[in-house]
C-alpha positions as CSV (number, residue, x, y, z in Angstrom):
1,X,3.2,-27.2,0.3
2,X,3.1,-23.5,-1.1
3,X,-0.1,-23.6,-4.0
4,X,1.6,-23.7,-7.2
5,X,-1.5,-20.6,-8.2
6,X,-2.1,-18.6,-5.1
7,X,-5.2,-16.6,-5.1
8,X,-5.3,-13.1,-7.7
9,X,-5.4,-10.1,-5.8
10,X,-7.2,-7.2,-7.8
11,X,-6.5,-3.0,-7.3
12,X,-8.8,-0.8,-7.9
13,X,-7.9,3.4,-8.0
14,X,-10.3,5.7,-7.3
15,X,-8.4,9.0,-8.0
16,X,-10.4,11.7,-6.5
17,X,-10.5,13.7,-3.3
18,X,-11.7,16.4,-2.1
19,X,-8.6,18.4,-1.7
20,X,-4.7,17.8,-2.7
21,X,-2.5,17.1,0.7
22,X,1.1,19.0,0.5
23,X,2.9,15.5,0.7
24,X,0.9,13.8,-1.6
25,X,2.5,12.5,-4.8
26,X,-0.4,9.6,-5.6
27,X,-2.5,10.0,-8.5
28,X,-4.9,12.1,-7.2
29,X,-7.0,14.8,-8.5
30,X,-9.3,17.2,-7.2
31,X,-12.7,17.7,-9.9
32,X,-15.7,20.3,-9.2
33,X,-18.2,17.1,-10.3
34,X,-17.8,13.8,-11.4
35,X,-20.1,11.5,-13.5
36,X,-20.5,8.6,-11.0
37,X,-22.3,6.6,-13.5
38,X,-20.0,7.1,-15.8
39,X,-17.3,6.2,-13.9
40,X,-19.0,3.3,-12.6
41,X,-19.5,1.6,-16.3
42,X,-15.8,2.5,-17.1
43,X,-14.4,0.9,-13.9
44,X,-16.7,-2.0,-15.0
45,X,-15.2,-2.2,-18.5
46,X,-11.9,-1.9,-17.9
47,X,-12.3,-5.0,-15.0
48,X,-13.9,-7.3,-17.6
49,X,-11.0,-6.4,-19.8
50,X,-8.3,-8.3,-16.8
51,X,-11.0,-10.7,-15.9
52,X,-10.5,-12.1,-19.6
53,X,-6.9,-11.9,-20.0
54,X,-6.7,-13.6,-16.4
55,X,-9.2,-16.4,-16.6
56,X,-9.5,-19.2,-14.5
57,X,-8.2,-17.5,-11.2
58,X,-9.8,-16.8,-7.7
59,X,-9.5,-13.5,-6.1
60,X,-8.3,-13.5,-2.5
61,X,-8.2,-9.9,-2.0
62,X,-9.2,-6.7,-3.5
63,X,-7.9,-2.9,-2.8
64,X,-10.1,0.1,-3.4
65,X,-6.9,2.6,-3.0
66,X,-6.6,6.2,-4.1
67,X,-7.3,9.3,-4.4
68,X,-10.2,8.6,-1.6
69,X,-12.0,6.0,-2.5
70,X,-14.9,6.4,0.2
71,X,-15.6,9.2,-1.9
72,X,-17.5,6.7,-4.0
73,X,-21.0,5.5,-3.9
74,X,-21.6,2.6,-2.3
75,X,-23.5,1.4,-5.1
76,X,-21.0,1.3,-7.2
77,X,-18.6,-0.3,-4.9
78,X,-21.5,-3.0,-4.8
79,X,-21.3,-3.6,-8.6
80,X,-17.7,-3.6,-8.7
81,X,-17.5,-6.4,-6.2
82,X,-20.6,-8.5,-7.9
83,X,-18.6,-8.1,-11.6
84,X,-15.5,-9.1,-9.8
85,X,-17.2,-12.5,-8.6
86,X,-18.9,-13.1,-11.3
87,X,-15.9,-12.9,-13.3
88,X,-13.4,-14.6,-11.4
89,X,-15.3,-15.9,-7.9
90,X,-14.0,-15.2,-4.5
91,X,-12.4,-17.3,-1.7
92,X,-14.0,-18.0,1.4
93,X,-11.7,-15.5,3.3
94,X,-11.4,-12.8,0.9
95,X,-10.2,-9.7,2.5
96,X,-11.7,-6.7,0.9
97,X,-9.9,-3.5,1.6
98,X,-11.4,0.4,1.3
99,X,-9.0,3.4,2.1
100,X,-11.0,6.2,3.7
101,X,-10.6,10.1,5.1
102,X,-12.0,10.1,8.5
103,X,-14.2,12.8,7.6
104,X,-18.5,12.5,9.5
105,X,-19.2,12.8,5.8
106,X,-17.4,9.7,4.7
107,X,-18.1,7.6,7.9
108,X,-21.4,8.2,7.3
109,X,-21.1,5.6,4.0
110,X,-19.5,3.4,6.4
111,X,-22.5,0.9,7.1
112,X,-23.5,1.0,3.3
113,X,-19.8,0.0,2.4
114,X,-19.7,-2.7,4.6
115,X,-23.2,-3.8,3.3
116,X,-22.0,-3.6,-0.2
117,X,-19.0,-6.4,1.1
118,X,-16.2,-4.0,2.5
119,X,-14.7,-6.0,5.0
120,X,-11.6,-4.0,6.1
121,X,-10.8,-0.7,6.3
122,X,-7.6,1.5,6.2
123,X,-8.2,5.0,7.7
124,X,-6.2,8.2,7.3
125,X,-5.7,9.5,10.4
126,X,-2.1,11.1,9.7
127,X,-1.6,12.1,13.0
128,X,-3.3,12.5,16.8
129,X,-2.6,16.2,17.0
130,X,-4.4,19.0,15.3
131,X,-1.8,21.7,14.7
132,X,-0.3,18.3,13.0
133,X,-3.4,18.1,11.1
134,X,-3.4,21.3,9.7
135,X,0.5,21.5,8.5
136,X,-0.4,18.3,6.6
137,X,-3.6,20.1,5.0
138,X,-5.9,17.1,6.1
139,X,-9.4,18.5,6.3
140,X,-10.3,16.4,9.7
141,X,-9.4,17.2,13.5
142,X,-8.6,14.9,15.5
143,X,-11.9,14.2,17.5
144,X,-13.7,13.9,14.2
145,X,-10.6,11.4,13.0
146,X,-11.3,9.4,16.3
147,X,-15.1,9.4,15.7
148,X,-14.3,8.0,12.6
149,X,-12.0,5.3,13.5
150,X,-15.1,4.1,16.5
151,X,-17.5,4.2,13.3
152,X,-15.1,2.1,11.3
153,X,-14.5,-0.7,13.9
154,X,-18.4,-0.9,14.8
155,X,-18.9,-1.5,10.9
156,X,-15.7,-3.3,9.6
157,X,-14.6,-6.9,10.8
158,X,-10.5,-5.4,10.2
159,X,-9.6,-1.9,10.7
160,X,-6.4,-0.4,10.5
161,X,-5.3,3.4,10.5
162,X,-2.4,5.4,8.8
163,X,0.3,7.8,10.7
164,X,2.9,9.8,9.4
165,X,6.1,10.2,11.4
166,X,9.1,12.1,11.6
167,X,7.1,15.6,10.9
168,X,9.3,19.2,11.5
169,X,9.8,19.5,15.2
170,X,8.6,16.0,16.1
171,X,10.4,15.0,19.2
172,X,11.0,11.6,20.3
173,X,9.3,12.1,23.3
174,X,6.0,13.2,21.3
175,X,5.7,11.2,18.6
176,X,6.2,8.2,21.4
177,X,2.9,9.7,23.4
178,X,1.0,9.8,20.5
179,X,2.2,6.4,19.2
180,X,1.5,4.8,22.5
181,X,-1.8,6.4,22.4
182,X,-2.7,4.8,18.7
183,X,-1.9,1.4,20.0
184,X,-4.7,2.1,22.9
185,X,-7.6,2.1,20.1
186,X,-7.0,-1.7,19.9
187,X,-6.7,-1.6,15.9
188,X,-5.0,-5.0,14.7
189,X,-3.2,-2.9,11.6
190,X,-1.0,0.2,12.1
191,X,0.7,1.7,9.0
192,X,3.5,3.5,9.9
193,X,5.0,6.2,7.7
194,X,8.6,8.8,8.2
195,X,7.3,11.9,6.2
196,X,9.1,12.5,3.3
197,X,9.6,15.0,0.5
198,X,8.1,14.0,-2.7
199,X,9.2,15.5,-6.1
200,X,6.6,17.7,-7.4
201,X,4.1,18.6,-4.3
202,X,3.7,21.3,-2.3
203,X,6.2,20.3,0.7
204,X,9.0,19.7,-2.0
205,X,8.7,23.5,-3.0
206,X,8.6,24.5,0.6
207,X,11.5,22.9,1.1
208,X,13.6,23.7,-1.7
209,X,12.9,27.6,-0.1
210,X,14.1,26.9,2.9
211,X,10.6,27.2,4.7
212,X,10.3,23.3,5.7
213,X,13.0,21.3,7.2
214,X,12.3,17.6,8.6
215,X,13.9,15.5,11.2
216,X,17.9,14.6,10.2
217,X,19.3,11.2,9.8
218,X,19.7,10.4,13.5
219,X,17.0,11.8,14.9
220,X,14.7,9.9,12.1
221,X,16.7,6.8,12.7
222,X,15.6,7.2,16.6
223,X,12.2,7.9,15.8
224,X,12.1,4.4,13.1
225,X,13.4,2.1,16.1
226,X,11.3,3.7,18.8
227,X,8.5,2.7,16.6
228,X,9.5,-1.2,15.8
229,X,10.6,-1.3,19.1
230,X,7.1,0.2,20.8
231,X,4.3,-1.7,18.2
232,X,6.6,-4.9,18.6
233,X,6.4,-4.7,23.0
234,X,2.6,-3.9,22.0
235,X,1.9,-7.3,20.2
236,X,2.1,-5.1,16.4
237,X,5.4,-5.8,15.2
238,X,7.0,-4.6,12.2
239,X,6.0,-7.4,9.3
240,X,7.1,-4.8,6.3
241,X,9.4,-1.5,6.8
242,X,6.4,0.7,7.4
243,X,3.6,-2.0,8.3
244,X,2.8,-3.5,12.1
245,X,-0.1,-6.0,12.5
246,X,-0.9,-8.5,15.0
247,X,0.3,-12.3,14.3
248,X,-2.4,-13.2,11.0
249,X,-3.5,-9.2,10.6
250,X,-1.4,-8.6,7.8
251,X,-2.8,-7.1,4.8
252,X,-2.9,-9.8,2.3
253,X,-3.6,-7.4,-0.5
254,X,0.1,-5.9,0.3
255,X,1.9,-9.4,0.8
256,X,0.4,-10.2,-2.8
257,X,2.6,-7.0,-4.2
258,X,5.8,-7.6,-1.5
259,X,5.2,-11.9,-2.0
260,X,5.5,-10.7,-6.5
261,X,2.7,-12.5,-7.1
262,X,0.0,-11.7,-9.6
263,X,-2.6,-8.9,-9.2
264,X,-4.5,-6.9,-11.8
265,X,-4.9,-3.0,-11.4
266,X,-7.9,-1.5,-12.8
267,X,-8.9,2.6,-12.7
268,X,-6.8,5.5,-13.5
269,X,-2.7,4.8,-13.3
270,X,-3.4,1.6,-12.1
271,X,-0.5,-1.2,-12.0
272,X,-0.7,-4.9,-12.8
273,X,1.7,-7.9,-12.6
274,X,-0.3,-10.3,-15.3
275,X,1.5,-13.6,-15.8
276,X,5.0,-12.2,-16.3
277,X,3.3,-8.7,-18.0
278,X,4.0,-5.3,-16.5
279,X,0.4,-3.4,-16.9
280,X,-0.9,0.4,-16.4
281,X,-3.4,2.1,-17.1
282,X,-3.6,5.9,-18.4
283,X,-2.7,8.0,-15.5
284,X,-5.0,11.3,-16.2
285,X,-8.4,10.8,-15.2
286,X,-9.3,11.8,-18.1
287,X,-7.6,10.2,-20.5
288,X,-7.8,7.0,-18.7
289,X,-11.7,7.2,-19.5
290,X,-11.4,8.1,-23.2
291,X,-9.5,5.5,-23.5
292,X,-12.1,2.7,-21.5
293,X,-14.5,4.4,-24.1
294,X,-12.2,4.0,-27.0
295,X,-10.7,0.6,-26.6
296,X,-13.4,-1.0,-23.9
297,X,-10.4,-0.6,-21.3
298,X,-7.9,1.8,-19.7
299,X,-4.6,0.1,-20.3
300,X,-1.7,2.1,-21.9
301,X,1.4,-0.4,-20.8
302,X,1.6,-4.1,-21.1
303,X,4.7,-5.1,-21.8
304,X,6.2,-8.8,-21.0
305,X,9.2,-8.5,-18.8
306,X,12.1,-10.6,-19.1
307,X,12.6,-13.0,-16.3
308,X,15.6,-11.1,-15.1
309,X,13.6,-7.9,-14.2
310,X,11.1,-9.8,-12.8
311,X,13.4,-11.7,-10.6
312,X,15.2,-8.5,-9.8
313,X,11.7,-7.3,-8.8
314,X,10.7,-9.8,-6.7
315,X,14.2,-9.4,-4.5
316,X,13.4,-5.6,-3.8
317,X,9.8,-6.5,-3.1
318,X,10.3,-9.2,-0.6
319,X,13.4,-8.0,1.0
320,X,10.9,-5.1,2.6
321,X,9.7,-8.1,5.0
322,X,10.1,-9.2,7.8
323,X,10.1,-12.9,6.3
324,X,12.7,-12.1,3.4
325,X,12.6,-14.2,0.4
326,X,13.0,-17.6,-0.9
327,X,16.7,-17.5,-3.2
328,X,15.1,-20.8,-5.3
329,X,12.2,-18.7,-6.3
330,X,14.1,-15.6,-7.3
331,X,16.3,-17.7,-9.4
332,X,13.4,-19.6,-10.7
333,X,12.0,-16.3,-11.8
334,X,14.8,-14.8,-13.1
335,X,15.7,-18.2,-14.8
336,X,19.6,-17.9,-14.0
337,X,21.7,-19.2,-11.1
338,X,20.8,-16.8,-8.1
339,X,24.6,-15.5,-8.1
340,X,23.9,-13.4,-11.4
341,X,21.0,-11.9,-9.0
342,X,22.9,-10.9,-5.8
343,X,26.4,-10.3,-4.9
344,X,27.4,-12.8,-2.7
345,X,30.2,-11.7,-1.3
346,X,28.6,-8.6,-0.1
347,X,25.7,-10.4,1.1
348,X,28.1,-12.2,3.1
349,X,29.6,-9.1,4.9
350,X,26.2,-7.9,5.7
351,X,25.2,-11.4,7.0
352,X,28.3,-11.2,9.4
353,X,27.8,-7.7,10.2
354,X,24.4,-8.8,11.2
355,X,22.3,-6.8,8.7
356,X,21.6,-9.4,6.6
357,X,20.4,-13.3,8.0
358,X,20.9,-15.9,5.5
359,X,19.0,-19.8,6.5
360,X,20.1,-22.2,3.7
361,X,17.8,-20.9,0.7
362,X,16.3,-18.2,3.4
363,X,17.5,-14.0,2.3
364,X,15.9,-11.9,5.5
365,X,17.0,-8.2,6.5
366,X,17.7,-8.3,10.4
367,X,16.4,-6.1,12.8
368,X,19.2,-4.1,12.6
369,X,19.3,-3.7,8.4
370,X,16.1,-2.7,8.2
371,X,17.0,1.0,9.4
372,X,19.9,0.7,6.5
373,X,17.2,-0.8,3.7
374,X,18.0,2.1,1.6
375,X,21.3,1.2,1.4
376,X,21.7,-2.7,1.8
377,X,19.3,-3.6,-1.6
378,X,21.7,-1.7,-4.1
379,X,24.3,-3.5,-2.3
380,X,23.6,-6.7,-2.6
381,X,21.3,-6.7,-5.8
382,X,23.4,-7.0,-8.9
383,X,22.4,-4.1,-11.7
């Protein structure tokens, strides 16, 4: 039987690095110096804040995302993790994820990290090729990436690594070499990403000039089921568009925000689903700590969200998965018979077209749909 109060999930943003990427449109920001103790008592503040407006809960997983967040001292990882029991206690298995550049500098924190209670990381890798590398401005090569990624699994019980896809020029041929050759380093996690052009960052502008041009339709479409076909015959299969893991390697942290379940965000631009509230926090770095010292937390949104959105939220959420959604819970959530959520006569062409597989209460994207995701949820989800 599904518990009625699954475990909270918390998200914590770190939102500096050392340099911007071209591609990235994340809130993150690049400072000459930043006060780490400072920063530390904020990000404490601001978490005491959720921890009393979500008493009573466990955590079952917690998210140091960025920015780079293995930019931060492990001592102040260490806190955050003690506040964070203190406040709400931990399960036995909490999974406790850090995002990290695979620079020697940062793997260097790697043993402190896991000391401090890391338990999992996800590496940035980006790519296994170094003229790769460079067009998306990471600051690594690829031996040093790979050093990382050795340091990581000797100090981390779950590792998993990032690659983006689909890059100008990519061949299929290529990009399955160097996917085959990610699967060899035995990782249990593989995110998998198509590059994309982001409003607002460097690539979009050299694009809109005419100096950056990726892969077409069909070639990307090649390139996305050459990858779910390779990490599925490699024991990783696709459990979310972009996400492979082997059977029970999921990130749990992620199925909290695909399964709509509850999860506080806390730092700069943060998000939070809060018992039917939609939170975030100041985006600017700075404002979001004027306001922790103003108010004794960083929150500039919570509003209450009618059951409809949230219903409407849950569908595009779970419908990224592998395992699809359960119709009685949507409509539970949005509080109205599920045919004011979906169009059911559409859903029913794509279920015979075989995009769509329907199993009594049971809404799953095939195989097949997922390449057409983009286009199947406006379908089928009423406005």
């Amino acid at each position: 039987m599904t518990d009625p109060t699954p475990p909270l999930a918390l998200y914590v943003h770190w939102p500096f690095c050392v340099s911007k990427c071209p591609y990235c449109d994340f809130n993150s920001h690049v400072r000459e110096s930043v006060d780490q103790i400072a920063w530390r008592d904020a990000l404490l503040a601001d978490l005491a804040y959720e921890a009393q407006a979500l008493p009573g809960r466990r955590l079952g997983s917690i998210f140091f995302g960025g920015g780079t967040p293995s930019l931060m001292p492990p001592a102040t990882v260490a806190a955050i993790l003690a506040a964070a029991e203190s406040a709400w206690g931990f399960t036995d298995d909490i999974e406790i994820t850090l995002e990290a550049n695979p620079s020697s500098v940062e793997a260097a924190r790697f043993a402190d990290l896991a000391a401090a209670g890391v338990n999992r990381v996800s590496l940035g890798l980006q790519a296994l090729d170094d003229a790769a590398l460079r067009f998306l401005g990471r600051a690594h090569g690829v031996d040093e990436g790979l050093a990382a990624l050795a340091t990581a699994q000797a100090a981390f019980a779950r590792v998993s690594f990032d690659l983006i896809y689909a890059r100008p020029g990519q061949s299929l041929a290529v990009w399955e070499a160097e996917l085959r050759r990610a699967l060899g380093f035995g990782t249990e996690h593989l995110s998998l990403y198509q590059l994309t052009i982001e409003p607002g960052t460097r690539f979009a502008t050299e694009a809109a000039a005419g100096r950056l041009t990726i892969p077409d339709d069909d070639t990307a479409a090649d390139l996305f089921e050459t990858t779910r076909a390779i990490t599925a015959a490699a024991g990783l299969p696709a459990y979310e568009i972009s996400n492979h893991a082997r059977p029970g390697a999921e990130s749990r942290h992620n199925l909290v925000y695909w399964r709509y379940q509850d999860y506080a965000g806390i730092g700069p631009g943060a998000h939070g689903r809060r018992a039917g509230l939609a939170t975030a926090r100041h985006k600017k770095p700075e404002n979001w700590l004027g306001a922790v010292a103003r108010n004794g937390h960083g929150a500039q949104i919570e509003d209450a969200l009618a059951p409809s959105e949230r219903a409407k939220e849950a569908l595009l959420m779970g419908l990224r998965l592998r395992e699809g959604i359960d119709l009685r819970r949507i409509a539970q959530l949005g509080a109205v018979p599920i045919a004011e959520l979906i169009d059911e006569p559409a859903t029913a062409r794509l279920v015979a077209q075989g995009l769509l597989i329907r199993a009594g209460d049971r809404l799953a994207v095939s195989e097949a749909g997922m390449l057409l995701l983009d286009a199947i949820l406006p379908a089928i989800v009423q406005p």
